[in-house]
C-alpha positions in Angstrom: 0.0 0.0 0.0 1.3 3.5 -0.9 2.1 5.8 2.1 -0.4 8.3 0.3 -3.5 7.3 -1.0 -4.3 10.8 -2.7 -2.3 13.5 -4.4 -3.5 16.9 -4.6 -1.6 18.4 -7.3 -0.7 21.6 -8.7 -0.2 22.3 -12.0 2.1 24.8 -13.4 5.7 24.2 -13.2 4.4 20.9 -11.3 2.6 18.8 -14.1 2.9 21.6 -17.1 5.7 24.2 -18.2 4.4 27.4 -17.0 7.9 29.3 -17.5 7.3 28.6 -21.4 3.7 29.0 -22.0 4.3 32.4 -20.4 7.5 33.5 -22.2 5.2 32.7 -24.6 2.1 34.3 -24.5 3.6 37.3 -23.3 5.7 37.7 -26.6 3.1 37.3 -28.6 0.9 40.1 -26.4 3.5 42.2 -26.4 4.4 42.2 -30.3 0.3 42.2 -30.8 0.3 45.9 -28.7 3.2 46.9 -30.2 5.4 47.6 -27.2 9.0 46.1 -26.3 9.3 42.6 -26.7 12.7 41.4 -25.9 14.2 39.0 -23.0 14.5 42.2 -20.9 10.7 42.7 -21.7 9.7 39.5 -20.5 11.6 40.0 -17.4 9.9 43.1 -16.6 6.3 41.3 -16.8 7.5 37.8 -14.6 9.0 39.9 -11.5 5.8 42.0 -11.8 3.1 39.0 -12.1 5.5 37.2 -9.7 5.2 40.1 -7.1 1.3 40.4 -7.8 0.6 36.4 -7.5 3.0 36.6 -4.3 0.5 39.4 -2.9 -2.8 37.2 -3.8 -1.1 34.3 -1.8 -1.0 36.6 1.2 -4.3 37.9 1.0 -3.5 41.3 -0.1 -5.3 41.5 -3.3 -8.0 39.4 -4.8 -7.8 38.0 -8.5 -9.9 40.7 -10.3 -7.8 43.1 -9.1 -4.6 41.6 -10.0 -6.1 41.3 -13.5 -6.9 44.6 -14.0 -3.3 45.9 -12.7 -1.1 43.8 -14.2 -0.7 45.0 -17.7 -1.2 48.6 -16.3 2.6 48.1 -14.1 3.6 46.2 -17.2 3.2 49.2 -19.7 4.3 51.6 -16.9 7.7 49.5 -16.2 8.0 49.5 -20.3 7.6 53.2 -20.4 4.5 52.3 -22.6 1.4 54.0 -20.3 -0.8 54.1 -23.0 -0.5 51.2 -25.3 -3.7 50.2 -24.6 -6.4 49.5 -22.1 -4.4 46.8 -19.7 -7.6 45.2 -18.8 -8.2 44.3 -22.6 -4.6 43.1 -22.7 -4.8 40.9 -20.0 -8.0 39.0 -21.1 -5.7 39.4 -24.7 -2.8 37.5 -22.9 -5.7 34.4 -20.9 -6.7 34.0 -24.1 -2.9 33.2 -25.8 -1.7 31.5 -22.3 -4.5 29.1 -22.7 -3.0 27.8 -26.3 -0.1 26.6 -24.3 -0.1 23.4 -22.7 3.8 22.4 -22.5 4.6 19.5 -20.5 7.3 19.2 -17.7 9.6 16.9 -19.2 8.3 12.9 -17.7 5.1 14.4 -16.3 3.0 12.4 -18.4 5.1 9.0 -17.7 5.2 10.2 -14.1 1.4 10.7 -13.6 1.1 7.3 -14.8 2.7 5.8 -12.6 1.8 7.5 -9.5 -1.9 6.8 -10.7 -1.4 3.0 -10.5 -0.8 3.6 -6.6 -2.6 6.7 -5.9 -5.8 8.9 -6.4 -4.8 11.7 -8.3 -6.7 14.9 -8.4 -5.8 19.1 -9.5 -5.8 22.2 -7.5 -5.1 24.7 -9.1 -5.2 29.1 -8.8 -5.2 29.3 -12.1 -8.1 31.3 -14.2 -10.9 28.4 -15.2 -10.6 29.0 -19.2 -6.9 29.1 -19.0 -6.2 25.9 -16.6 -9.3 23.6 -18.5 -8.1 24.4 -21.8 -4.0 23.7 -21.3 -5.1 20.2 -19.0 -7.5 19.7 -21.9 -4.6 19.8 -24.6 -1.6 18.1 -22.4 -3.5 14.9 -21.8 -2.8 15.2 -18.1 -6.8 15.1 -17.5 -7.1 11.7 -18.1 -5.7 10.4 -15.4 -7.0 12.9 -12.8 -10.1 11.7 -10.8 -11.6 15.6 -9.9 -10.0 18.9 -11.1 -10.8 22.0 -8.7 -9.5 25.4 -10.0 -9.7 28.3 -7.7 -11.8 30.9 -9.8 -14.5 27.8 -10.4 -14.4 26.7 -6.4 -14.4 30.2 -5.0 -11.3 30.1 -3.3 -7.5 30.1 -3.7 -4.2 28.6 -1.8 -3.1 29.2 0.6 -6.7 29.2 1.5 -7.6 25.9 3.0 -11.1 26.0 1.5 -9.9 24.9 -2.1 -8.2 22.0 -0.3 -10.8 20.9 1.7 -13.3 21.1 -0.8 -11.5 18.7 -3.0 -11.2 16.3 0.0 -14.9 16.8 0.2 -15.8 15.6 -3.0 -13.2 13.0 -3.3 -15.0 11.4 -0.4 -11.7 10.9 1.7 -11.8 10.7 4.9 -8.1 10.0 6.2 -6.2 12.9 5.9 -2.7 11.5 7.1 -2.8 9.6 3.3 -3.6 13.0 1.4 -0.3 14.6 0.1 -0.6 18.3 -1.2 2.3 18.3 -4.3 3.0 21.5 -5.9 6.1 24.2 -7.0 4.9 27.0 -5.0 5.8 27.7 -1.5 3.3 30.5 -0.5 0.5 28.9 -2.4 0.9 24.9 -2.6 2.9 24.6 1.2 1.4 27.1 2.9 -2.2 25.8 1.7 -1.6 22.2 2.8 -0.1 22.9 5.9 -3.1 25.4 6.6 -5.6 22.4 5.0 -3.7 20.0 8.1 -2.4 17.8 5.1 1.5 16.8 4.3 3.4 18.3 1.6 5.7 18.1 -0.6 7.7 20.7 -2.8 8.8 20.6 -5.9 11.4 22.5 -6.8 13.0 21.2 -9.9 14.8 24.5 -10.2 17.1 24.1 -7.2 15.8 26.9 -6.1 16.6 28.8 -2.4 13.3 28.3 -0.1 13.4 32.0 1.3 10.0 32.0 2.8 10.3 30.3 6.4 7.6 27.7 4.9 8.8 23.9 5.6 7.6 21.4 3.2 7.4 18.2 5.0 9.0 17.0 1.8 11.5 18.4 -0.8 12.2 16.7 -4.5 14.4 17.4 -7.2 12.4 15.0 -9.5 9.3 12.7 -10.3 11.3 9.9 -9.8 12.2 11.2 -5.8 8.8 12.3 -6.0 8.1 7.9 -6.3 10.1 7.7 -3.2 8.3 9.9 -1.1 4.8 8.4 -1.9 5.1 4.5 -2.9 6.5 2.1 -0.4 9.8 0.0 -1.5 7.8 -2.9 -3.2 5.9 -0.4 -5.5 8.9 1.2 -6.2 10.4 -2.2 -7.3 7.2 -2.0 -9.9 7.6 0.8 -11.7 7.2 0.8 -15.2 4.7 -2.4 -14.3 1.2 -1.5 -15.8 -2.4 -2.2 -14.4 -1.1 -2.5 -10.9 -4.0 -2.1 -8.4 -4.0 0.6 -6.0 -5.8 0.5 -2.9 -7.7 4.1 -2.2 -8.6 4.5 1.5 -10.0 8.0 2.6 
């Protein structure tokens, strides 16, 4: 039996490329509005969005909001104020970001075969057309069992409601097996340790946790990512199909 029954998972930079569908969409906005669109560009919007999703996380601004600034510091930062209205860019921008659905290299190989020993399910922040479209087109929707996006629920991580709301309907009752999996440390950490479930980081970046939020688990990889959740005779069965998986609360 696996030591988690259930993974709550994220999905960019967890499951799908986020750092490319973004480089992107945001090219193709840019060039569409005629403003600058060079790496320097694209740097300019990811520290702003960064900061702005950072600020959701802690409950400082709500996701309208965030939509309706971002392009408005963007064009600002360029030294572009009135390239056009940023509201208009933004749903501009959903629109292009939801054509990309780039995989995380082995995420599809890797679902697989955490879904022989595991209920696997989505929780994601991201905006509903967006999120349903890119799972839609990666494939990684076939092997979920429920898919909860934030917009569509009515709440967000690090909020535990999105969390316990999938528990809800997944009808699990055992919370010790549910293992919250995800990139991001003030969204996916902080949201499972407020939800009272285990987590696990993934930071295949190698990147420096800054945040004073400890992930009960760290990996570099989907395969360390095995580790953590299968026990050692599962692991020895990897790569085995139409293994049975047992799927207590």
């Amino acid at each position: 039996m696996a030591n988690y029954t259930c993974l709550l998972l994220d999905v960019d930079n967890t499951l799908l490329d986020f750092n490319a569908a973004e480089r992107a969409a945001v090219g193709i906005t840019l060039e569409h509005y005629g403003m600058p669109n060079g790496p320097e560009a694209l740097e300019t919007y990811h520290q702003i969005n960064r900061q702005l999703w950072d600020s959701l996380a802690k409950g400082e601004l709500n996701r309208s909001k965030l939509f309706a600034v971002r392009f408005g510091r963007v064009m600002q930062a360029l030294g572009t104020p009135e390239a056009a209205n940023a509201r208009e860019m933004n749903d501009f921008y959903e629109n292009e970001l939801a054509n990309h659905a780039d995989l995380m290299p082995g995420a599809l190989t890797a679902l697989e075969e955490l879904g022989e020993v595991a209920t696997l399910a989505i929780v994601s922040n991201g905006a509903t057309q967006v999120q349903e479209s890119r799972i839609a087109a990666s494939g990684i929707g076939r092997f979920m069992d429920g898919v909860y996006i934030s917009e569509k629920v009515g709440a967000a991580k690090p909020s535990p409601k999105l969390l316990d709301y999938a528990i809800r309907d997944l009808g699990l009752t055992n919370r010790s097996r549910v293992l919250m999996v995800g990139d991001d440390l003030l969204a996916d950490i902080k949201g499972g340790i407020n939800a009272g479930i285990d987590t696990c980081w993934v930071n295949f970046a190698n990147e420096e946790n800054k945040t004073g939020i400890q992930p009960k688990y760290t990996v570099h990889s989907y395969e360390e990512l095995y580790r953590v959740v299968m026990e050692p005779e599962e692991l020895e069965n990897v790569g085995v199909r139409n293994r049975r998986h047992m799927n207590e609360g």
